[in-house]
C-alpha positions, 0 to 999 in steps of 0.5 A: 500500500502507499503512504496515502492508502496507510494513513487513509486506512488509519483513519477509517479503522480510529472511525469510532475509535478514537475515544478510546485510542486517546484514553489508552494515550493518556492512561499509558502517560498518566501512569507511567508519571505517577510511578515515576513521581511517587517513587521519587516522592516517596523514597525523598520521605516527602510523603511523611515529612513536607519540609523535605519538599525543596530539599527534594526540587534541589536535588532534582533540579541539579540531576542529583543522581542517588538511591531515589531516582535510580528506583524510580528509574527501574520502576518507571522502566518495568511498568513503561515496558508493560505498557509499552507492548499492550499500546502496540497491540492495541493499536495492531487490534485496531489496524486490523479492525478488530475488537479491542477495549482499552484494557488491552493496554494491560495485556501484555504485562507479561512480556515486560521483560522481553521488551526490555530485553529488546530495547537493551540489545537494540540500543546496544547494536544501534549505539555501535552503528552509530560509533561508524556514522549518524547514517548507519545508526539511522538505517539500524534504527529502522532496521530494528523498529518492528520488534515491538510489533513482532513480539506482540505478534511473535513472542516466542520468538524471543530477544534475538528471534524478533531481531532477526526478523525486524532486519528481514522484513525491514529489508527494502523497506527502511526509506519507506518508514523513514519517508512515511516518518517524515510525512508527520512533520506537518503534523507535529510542528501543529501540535508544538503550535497546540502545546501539545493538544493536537498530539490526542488526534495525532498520536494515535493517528500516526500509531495506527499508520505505523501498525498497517505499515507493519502489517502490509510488510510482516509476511515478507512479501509486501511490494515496497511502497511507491 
């Protein structure tokens, strides 16, 4: 399919759906702010004694880096890697006009550890491509940027599997998300005009395109795009 064909078929599958695309949006930020918060909160002893307050905004102002802020970084990690693969399948569900309710956010908990497991070897391989030239860290990035799909899809594929197969079904393929990538910066320089409210319409829009991009190319046969 073409760019056009992807996001006018993004559109018709959001039909109905936006409502609760936009929730699952906004749970999945919501959340992840408020771990991240209470852990720092809590671990400053904020909660129990407010006079630490500004000694916590100092602390966090200035990027100190101690016991409270490495837990809220590993927390925010695990529950953002739940997160993170129940938005895909949400937003494949949707592509694929299936029947799908917000709680699919959720569903993929599971796999947690798997997506971490993935995003440290995927960062690991981009960072060395990227020690070469800008450009070979790029053309690694796209190369790798259907693992999440793939693991929704694929699980049992596990860290490497999903990696290996990102490569291979991005082969031939990379400028085309990069291209349909680009096609969003319109978008995305009227959202910062917004200060960010546009982002509920374009989020999930763009998710959705992205999911039928990966849907039109998992089985390795798709044509390239024009």
């Amino acid at each position: 399919m073409s760019r056009v064909e992807l996001k006018e078929n993004a559109k018709k599958s959001l039909k109905g759906n936006w409502g609760q695309a936009i929730l699952v949006m906004i749970l999945m930020g919501v959340i992840t702010s408020l771990v991240t918060s209470i852990a720092l909160i809590g671990n400053k002893g904020i909660l129990n004694n407010p006079e630490n307050f500004s000694q916590f905004l100092d602390n966090f102002n200035s990027f100190a880096f101690g016991a409270p802020q490495i837990i809220a970084t590993i927390l925010s990690v695990i529950v953002g890697a739940c997160l993170t693969l129940g938005s895909v399948s949400y937003y494949l569900k949707v592509s694929r006009n299936e029947e799908v309710t917000f709680k699919e956010l959720f569903s993929k908990a599971h796999l947690g550890l798997l997506y971490i497991g993935v995003s440290v070897m995927t960062s690991i391989f981009v960072g060395l491509w990227s020690l070469l030239l800008i450009i070979p860290g790029i053309i690694a990035t796209y190369s790798y940027s259907m693992v999440n799909y793939i693991m929704v899809d694929n699980p049992e594929l596990g860290v490497f599997g999903a990696i290996k197969r990102s490569k291979e079904i991005m082969n031939g393929h990379k400028m085309d998300y990069f291209i349909l990538h680009l096609s969003f910066i319109g978008w995305s320089l009227l959202s910062a005009c917004t200060f960010g409210i546009l982002l509920l319409y374009v989020n999930p829009y763009m998710s959705v395109t992205c999911a039928n991009f990966y849907n039109s190319i998992k089985d390795g046969t798709a044509n390239k795009q024009a």
